[in-house]
C-alpha atoms as one frame of an Amber mdcrd trajectory, in Angstrom:
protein
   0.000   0.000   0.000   3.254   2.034   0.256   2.235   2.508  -3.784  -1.047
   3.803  -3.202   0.125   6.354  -0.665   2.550   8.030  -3.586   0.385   9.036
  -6.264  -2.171  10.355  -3.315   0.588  12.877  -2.392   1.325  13.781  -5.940
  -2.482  14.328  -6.285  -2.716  17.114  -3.480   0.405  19.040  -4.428  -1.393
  19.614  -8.641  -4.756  21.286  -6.382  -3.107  24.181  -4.976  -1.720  24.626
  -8.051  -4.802  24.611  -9.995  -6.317  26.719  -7.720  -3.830  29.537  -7.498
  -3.592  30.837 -10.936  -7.502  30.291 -11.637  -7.794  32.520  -8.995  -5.301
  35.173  -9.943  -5.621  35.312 -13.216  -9.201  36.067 -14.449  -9.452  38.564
 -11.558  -6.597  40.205 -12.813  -8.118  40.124 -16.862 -11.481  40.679 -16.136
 -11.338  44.319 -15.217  -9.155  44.910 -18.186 -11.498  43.492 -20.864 -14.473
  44.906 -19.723 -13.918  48.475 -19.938 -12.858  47.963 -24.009 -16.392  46.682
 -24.781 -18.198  49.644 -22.944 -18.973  53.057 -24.690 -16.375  55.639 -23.243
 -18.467  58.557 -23.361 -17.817  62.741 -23.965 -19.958  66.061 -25.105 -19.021
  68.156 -28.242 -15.207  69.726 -28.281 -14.267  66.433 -26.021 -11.994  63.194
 -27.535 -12.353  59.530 -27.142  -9.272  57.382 -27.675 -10.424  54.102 -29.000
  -8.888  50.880 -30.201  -9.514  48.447 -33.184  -9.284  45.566 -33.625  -5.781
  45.135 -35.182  -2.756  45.244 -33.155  -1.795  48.792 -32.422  -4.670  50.445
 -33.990  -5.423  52.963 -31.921  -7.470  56.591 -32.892  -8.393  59.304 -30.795
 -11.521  61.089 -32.204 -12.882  64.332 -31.596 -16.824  65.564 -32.267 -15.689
  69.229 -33.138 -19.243  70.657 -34.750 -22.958  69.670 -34.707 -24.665  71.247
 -37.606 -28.712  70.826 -37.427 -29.887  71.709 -40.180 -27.084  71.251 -42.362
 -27.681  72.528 -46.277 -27.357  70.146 -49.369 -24.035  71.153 -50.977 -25.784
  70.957 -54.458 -29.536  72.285 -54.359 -30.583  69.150 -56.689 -29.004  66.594
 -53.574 -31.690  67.583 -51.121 -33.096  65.177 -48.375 -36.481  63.332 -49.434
 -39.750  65.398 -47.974 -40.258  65.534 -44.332 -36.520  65.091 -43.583 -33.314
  66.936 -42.916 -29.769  66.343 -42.956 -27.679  66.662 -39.531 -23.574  67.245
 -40.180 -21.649  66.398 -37.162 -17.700  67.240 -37.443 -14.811  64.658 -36.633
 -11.463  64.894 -36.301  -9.367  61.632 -36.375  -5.625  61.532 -35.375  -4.265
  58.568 -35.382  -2.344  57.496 -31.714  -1.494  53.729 -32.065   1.055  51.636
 -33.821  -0.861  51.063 -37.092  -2.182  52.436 -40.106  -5.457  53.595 -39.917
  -7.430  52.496 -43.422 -11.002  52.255 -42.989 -14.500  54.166 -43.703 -15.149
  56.207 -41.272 -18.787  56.446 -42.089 -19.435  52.802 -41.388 -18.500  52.958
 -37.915 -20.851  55.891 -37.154 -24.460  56.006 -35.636 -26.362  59.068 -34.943
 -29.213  58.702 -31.955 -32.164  60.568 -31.695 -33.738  61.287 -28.408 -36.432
  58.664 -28.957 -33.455  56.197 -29.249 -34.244  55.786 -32.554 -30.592  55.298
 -34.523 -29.555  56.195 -38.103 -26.478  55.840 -40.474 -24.741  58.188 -42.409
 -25.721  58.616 -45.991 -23.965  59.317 -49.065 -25.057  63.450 -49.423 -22.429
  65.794 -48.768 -23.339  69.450 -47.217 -22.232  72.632 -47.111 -20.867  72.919
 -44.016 -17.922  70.910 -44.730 -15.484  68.313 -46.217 -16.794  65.054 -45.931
 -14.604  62.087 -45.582 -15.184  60.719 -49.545 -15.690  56.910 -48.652 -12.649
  56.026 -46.806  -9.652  57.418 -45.080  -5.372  56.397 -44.631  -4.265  57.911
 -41.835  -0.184  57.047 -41.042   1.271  57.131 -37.279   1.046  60.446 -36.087
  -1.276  62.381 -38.319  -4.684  63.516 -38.517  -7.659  64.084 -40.989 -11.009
  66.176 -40.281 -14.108  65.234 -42.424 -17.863  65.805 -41.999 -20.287  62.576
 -41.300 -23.953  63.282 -42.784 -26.918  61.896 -41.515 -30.917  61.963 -43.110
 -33.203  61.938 -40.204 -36.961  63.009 -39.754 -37.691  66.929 -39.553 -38.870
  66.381 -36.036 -35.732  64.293 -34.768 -33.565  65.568 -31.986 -30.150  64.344
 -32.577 -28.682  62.934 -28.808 -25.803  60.926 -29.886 -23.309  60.225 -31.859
 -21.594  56.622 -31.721 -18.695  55.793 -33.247 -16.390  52.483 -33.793 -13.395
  51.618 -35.710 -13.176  49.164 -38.060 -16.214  50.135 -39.362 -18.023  49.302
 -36.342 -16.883  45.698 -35.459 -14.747  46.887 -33.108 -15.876  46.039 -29.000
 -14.529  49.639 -27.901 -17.870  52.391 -28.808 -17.176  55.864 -28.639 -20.067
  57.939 -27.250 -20.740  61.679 -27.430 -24.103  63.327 -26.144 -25.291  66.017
 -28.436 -26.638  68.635 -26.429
């Protein structure tokens, strides 16, 4: 029985082991996941530095002007009846590691105070440059384009979401209107 009694210590000394790390280590990960998937949030003027989902992509993006209305930029262009088009401002400078190649109009979502959400839409304004489709930003620099939105005459633009990698990314940007 002098067998039997080895692998029995053998099997006590692999517990504590087992134990220790599974409690260390998702402690210590948990916190750091979670606040990637929740919205960070800001007002108008303020930046949100958020990360895609390729290795050092990293963008810190600034809601610089709400324009509500904002005018066609060709009077033939104009929104269908009953609606409007709402400009809102970004400036994107890139902060990571990576390239930055993506529409920036597929990440964004505009929210009206019913909660009702919209996309952006092709129309360009007055009131500034839009982004034209799609956007290379290299380490370091920055670009500034206008993201247009058709909502209903009566909607009151609340928020403006935004992700990278034209939206799949966890990490939401949030920025309250008003």
């Amino acid at each position: 029985m002098t067998k039997a009694d080895s692998p029995n210590m053998v099997m006590p000394s692999k517990q504590p082991e087992a134990n220790q790390p599974a409690a260390t280590e998702p402690a210590q990960q948990q916190p750091q996941e979670q606040p990637r998937q929740e919205p960070s949030a800001a007002t108008v003027g303020g930046a949100i530095t958020l990360e895609g989902t390729d290795p050092g992509l990293k963008m810190t993006v600034t809601l610089t002007k709400v324009v509500n209305p904002a005018t066609p930029a060709q009077d033939f262009m104009k929104p269908k009846t009953g609606n409007k088009f709402v400009a809102l401002e970004i400036t994107l400078a890139n902060a990571g590691q990576a390239v930055y190649s993506d529409s920036p109009t597929n990440g964004a979502m505009l929210i009206d105070g019913e909660g009702q959400q919209y996309r952006t839409t092709l129309f360009d304004v007055r009131e500034g440059q839009s982004f034209g489709g799609s956007a290379t930003i290299n380490m370091g620099d920055t670009r500034k384009g206008v993201l247009v939105f058709e909502v209903p005459e009566g909607a009151k633009p609340a928020k403006l979401q935004f992700a990278l990698n034209s939206g799949f990314a966890d990490q939401k940007g949030e920025w309250t209107l008003s």
